[in-house]
N, C-alpha and C positions, 0 to 999 in steps of 0.2 A: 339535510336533516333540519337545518332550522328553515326553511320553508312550509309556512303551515299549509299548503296546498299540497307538497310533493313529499313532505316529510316521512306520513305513513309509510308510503311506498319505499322508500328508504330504509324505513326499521325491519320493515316485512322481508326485504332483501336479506339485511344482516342476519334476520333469528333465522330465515330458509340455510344462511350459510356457514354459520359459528355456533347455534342451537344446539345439534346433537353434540359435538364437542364440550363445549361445556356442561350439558348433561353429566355426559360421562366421565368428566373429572367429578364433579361433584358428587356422583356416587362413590368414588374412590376415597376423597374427603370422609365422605359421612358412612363408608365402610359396607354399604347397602346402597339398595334401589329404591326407589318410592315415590310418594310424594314431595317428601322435604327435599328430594334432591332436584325436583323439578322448582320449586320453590327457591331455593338457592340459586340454579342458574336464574330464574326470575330478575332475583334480587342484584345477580350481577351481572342483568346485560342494564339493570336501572342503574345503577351506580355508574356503571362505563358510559352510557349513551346519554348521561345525564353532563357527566364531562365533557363528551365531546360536543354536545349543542352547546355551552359553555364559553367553548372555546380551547379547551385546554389540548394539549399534543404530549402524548405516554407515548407514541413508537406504535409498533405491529396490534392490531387489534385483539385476533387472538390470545397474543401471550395477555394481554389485558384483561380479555375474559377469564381466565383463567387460574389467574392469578387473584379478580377480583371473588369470583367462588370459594376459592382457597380460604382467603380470607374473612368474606361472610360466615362461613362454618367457624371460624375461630373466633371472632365475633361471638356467633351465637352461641356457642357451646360456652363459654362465659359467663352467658345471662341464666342465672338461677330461674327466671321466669320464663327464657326461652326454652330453657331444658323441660322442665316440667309440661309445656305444651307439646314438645317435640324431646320425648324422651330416648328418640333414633342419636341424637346428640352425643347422649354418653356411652355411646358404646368405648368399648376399648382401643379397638382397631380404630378408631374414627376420631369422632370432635373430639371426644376424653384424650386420648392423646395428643391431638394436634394443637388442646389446648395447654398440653404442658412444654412442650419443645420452646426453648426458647428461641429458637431462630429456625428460620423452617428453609430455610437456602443451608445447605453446607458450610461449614466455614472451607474447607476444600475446594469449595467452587464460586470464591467471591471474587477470584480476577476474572472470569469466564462471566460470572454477572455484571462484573464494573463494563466490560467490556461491550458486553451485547447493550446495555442499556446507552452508551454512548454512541451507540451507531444507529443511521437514519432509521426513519420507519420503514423507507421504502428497503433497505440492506434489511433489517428484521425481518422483515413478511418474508422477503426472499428466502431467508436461512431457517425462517420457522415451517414452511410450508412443503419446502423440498427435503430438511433432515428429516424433521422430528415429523412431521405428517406425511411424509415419504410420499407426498402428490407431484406430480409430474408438473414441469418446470410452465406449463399454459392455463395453471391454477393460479400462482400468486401474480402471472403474467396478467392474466385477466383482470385481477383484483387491483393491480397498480396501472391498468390501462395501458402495457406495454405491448411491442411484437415479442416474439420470442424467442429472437436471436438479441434484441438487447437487454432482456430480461436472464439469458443468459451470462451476456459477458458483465449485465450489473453483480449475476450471482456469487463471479469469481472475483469479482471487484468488493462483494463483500465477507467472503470468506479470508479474504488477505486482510480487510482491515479487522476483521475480528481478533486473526492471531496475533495481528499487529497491535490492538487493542491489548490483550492479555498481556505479553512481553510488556507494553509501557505501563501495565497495572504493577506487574511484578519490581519494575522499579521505583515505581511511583510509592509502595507501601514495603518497600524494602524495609528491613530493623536495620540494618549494617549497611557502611559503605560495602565492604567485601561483597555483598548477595549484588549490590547494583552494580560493582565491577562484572560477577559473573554472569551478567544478567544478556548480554551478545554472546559470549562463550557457550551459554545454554541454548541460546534459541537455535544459531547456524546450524551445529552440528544434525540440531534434532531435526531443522529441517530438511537439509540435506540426504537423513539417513544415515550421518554416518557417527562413530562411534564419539563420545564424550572425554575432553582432555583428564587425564590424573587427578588433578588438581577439583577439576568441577567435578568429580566425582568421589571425589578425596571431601568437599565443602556441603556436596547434598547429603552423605551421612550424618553430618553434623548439624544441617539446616534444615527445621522443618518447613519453612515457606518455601525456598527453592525446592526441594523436594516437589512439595504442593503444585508449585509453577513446571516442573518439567512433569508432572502425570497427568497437568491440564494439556498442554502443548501435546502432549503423545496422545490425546484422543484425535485431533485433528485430523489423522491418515484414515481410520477406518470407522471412529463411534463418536462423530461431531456430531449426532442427534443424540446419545447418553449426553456430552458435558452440557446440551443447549437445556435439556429438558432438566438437569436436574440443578442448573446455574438459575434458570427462570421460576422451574415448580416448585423441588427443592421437595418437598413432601407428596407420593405417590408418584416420582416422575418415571420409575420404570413399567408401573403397571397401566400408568396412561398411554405408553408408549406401545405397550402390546394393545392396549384400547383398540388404537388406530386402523381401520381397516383397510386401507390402502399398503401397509406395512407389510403381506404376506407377497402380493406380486412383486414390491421391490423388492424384497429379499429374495427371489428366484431368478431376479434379474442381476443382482448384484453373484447369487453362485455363478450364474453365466458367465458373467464378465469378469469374474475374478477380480475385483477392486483392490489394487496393492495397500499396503498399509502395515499396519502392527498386529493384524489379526494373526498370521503366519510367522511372528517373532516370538522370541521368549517372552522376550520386553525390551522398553525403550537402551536406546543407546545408552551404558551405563548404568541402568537400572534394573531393578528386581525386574522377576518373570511377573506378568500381569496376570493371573489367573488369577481370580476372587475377587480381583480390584474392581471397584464400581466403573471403571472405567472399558471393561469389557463389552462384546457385545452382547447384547442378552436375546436370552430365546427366544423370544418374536422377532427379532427380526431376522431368524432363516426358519420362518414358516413358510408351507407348502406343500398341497396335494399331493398324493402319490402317483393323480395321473399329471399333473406338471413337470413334477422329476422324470416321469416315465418318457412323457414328450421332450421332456431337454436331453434325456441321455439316448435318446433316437435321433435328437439333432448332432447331438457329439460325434454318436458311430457316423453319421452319415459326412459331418466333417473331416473326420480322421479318414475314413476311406477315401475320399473324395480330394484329402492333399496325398496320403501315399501314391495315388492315380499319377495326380500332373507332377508329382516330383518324380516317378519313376518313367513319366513319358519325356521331360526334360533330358534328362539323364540320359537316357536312352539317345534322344538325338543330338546331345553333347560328342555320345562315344561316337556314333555312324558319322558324322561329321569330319570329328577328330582323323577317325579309320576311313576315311575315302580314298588311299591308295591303297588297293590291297597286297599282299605280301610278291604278286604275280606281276605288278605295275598295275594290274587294273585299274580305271578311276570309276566309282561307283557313285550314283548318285543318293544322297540320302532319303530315308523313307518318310512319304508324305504324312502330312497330319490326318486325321480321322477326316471323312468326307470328298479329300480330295485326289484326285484322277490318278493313280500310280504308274511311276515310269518304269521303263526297264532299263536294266545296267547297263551299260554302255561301255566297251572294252577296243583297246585297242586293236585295228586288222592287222593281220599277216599277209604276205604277199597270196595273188591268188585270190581272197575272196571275194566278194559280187562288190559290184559298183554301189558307192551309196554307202557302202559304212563307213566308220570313223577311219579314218586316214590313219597309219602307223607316227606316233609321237617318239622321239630320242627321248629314251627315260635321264637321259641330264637335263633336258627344260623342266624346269620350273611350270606346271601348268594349274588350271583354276579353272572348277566345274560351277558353271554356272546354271542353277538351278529355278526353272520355276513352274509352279503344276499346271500343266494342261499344255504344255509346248514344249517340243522337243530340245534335249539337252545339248547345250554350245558348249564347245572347250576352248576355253581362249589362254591364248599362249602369251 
């Protein structure tokens, strides 16, 4: 970008690929659609790209846009002279409110923002691009010049240092020694799954920051794109998040896969039922067609019939295996698989029959039918 020959091409890249994004926040801001809101991103891809020829380094681009929108509206909604040009400003829903919040991050979500803004740009993109934008993991891979098997294992590399990030927030702004003693007691268990000691559970009733720190930690299983969105946006981050239009196939991907988590729990280890909590998943993200449901639940039947099949053809040749002497001495060979050549029983002679069959065995040996399709059956003693 600071190349004056190659620079345009540069910017023309970024507004083709964070453009409509930022749009769309921006009407969320300004409560409407319009012009102001094309205006507004305008105004914050100039502030961002303005820094970044500069020199300066914020982390993930995106969250930067984004944020810088945010804040142009509150900005302008401010200026008694911008209002009066742009009277979309005072709406209620919009700049009129967002000019009165004093803090437009949650205080609920200030370990989850200490924490993402500590981690690289290249962990940001990763974590902003596959939660909260639910683009498949050859988006941000592209964008950081990676392949995408190490843009994967960067993503798990920084999904650990985020929670690890939050836990050392939670200590870091503890009030009490007591919250920083509990401050390992809270995280194992929550990550583990498994239940919360007495005592740390005896301490979060009493403590609203631990509290705070275990309802951020418990999104991490199933709605680490709620805590990302609303730790960075902090104002309109759920209805940016239904914005997204990549959002409806991954959530028909995720009913598939059944992604474990806290979605299927009352609530965290220890803690209240999470229903209402901001920290739920919200309805965009299990959006989808009724012919997509229709296609996945034609894949299911067709999986479920398709394992009752090999587990009742196993089974089957578990038993005929098992039962290869019949109750007569007979030795039976087992029944072939689908395709291949079937044999016939094979039974020991009596004296007298034709030359050529199986020789009379003393049912005291021990004997062992060896079987293989397409060649006649050996009994080896």
């Amino acid at each position: 970008m600071r190349d004056p020959d190659g620079g345009h091409h540069a910017v023309a890249l970024l507004l083709a690929r964070h453009w409509r994004a930022t749009y769309d926040y921006a009407v969320i801001c300004l409560a409407g659609p319009g012009s102001s809101a094309a205006m507004v991103a305008t105004a914050a891809f100039r502030q961002v790209l303005r820094r970044l020829t500069g020199g300066a380094v914020g982390g993930a681009l995106r969250p930067q846009l984004l944020a810088a929108a945010r804040e142009t509206v509150r900005q302008w909604a401010a200026d008694e002279a911008a209002c009066v040009v742009l009277p979309e400003l005072r709406r209620p829903g919009g700049g009129r409110a967002l000019r009165a919040v004093r803090s437009v991050t949650p205080e609920k979500r200030q370990l989850a923002e200490r924490a993402f803004r500590a981690l690289p740009a290249a962990f940001q993109c990763l974590l902003w691009h596959t939660e909260v934008e639910a683009e498949p993991i050859t988006i941000p891979a592209g964008l950081l010049a990676l392949d995408t098997e190490t843009a994967a294992g960067a993503l798990r590399q920084a999904r650990e240092q985020f929670r690890a990030g939050c836990v050392r927030a939670h200590r870091e702004l503890a009030p009490t020694g007591e919250c920083r003693f509990h401050n390992r007691l809270l995280d194992v268990p929550m990550r583990r799954g498994g239940a919360l000691l007495p005592d740390v559970r005896r301490h979060l009733r009493e403590c609203a920051h631990c509290r705070s720190a275990a309802e951020q930690l418990a999104h991490f299983d199933d709605a680490l794109d709620v805590l990302l969105a609303e730790s960075v946006l902090g104002w309109g981050a759920r209805r940016y998040l239904d914005s997204r239009p990549t959002r409806g196939d991954s959530a028909t991907a995720s009913a598939a896969g059944g992604r474990p988590g806290w979605s299927g729990r009352s609530g965290a280890p220890g803690l209240p039922g999470r229903s209402g909590v901001p920290g739920s998943v919200s309805p965009g993200r299990h959006r989808g067609g009724s012919a997509g449901r229709d296609s996945l639940s034609r894949r299911h039947r067709k999986a479920v019939v398709l394992g009752v099949g090999l587990t009742s053809l196993v089974l089957l040749a578990t038993v005929l295996v098992a039962k290869g002497w019949t109750d007569d001495g007979a030795v039976r060979a087992p029944r072939t698989p689908w395709g291949a050549p079937a044999a016939e029983s094979v039974r020991p002679s009596a004296a007298g029959e034709p030359a050529g069959a199986a020789p009379t065995v003393p049912r005291t040996r021990r004997e062992t039918v060896r079987f293989v399709p397409g060649r006649p059956v050996r009994v080896n003693r």
